[in-house]
C-alpha positions, 0 to 999 in steps of 0.5 A: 209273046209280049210281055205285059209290064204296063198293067203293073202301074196305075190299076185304072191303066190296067184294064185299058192296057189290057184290052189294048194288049187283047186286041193287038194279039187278036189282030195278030191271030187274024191276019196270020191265021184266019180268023172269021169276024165272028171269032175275032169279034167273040175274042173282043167281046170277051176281052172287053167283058174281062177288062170291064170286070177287071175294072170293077174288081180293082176299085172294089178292093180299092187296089192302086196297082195291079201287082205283078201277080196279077199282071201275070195273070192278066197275060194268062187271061189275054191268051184266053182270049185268042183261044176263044176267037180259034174255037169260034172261027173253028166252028166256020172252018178248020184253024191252026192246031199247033197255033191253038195249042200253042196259045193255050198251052202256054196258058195253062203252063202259066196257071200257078205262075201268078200264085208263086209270084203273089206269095213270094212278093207278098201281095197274095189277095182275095182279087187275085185268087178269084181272077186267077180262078175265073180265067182257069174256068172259062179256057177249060170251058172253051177247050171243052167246047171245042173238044165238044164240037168234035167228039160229042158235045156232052163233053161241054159238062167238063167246063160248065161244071163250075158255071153250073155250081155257080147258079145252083149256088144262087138257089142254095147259097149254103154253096157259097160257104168256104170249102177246106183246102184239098190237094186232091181238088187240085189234081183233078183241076190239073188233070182237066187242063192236061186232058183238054190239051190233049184232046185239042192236039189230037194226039190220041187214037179216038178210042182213046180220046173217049177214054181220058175224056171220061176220066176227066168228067169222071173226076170232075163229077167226083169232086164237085160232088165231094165238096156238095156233099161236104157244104150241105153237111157244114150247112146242117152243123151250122145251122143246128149250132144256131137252133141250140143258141137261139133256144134258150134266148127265146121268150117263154109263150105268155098263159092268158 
């Protein structure tokens, strides 16, 4: 694989480094494997889309380098990309298992990499974790639409979970608020990774397929669930915190 050094300079270079970098590994993938102009232009998009966000991220933070955590996970972010333009052609005609497991492996093998980086350098950000975060969400949701379009497409619920909780988070912003750090949220998160991997190497017997499949949702459900359940309480306790404040200040109703 290339190594993606140059993100490491300039922050308004990474992001044009980077979809240069996506596009490169994608005409790679269509010339080598197949790829349709519909998975080739879906990879483009995404990489357009990441690199714009990217972008936007680092001029909010007011950041002047990438750093080299990031730009581990810029990598991470660009294999995702190819993974996405596989899963799209796989809906015309069948791709590459090794290739498409290979790619996404690699990615999911890399997921912690950018952490240790980041906090052994020193350069641990709010940027950084979201971004990290982002790019683990959406390759579980391609991985799970392709498991999807094989054994059942309401397997999709393991990468839409996250996109759900985002959008339920806009009706019930008690949802945003920061949740404890659990060892057991990670496990779970690890364990979709693994699972999807593989789901997507077709190495299991069917029944079997069925089986981890529903381990892996099982947890996710439990887990967002916990942490649902977790919020709306801290919600309530805040919100009765603040009731007991504003009580005594309020001004006594006047007697005519």
């Amino acid at each position: 694989m290339t190594s993606v050094t140059a993100p490491t300079s300039d922050s308004s270079r990474a992001p044009v480094v980077g979809l240069a970098a996506q596009l490169g590994l994608l005409a790679l993938l269509g010339s080598t494997l197949g790829l349709t102009a519909t998975g080739l232009i879906a990879g483009a998009a995404y990489g357009l889309v990441l690199c714009g966000l990217l972008g936007a991220g680092l001029d909010r933070a007011r950041m002047h380098q990438i750093g080299a955590a990031n730009a581990v996970t810029l990598s991470r972010a660009i294999l995702v990309g190819g993974v996405t333009a596989m899963v799209v052609t796989s809906f015309a005609h069948p791709v590459s298992t090794p290739a498409l497991v290979a790619i996404a492996g690699v990615a999911l093998a890399l997921d912690g990499v950018d952490g240790q980086v980041a906090r052994r350098t020193g350069t641990t950000t709010a940027l950084g974790a979201r971004f990290d975060m982002e790019v683990d969400a959406f390759l579980i949701l391609v991985l799970s639409v392709y498991a999807g379009d094989r054994f059942g497409w309401w397997w999709v619920a393991i990468g839409a979970f996250r996109y759900a909780f985002v959008v339920a988070a806009w009706a019930l912003p008690w949802l945003n608020a920061a949740l404890p750090p659990r060892f057991s949220r990670k496990v779970v998160a690890a364990l979709q990774g693994i699972v999807l991997a593989l789901v997507t190497a077709d190495l299991l017997p069917a029944a079997l397929t069925t089986v981890v499949l529903t381990v892996a949702l099982a947890s996710l459900t439990w887990s967002f669930g916990r942490d649902s359940i977790w919020l709306y309480r801290a919600s309530r306790i805040r919100a009765a915190a603040r009731e007991r404040w504003a009580a005594p200040h309020r001004r006594p109703a006047l007697v005519h």
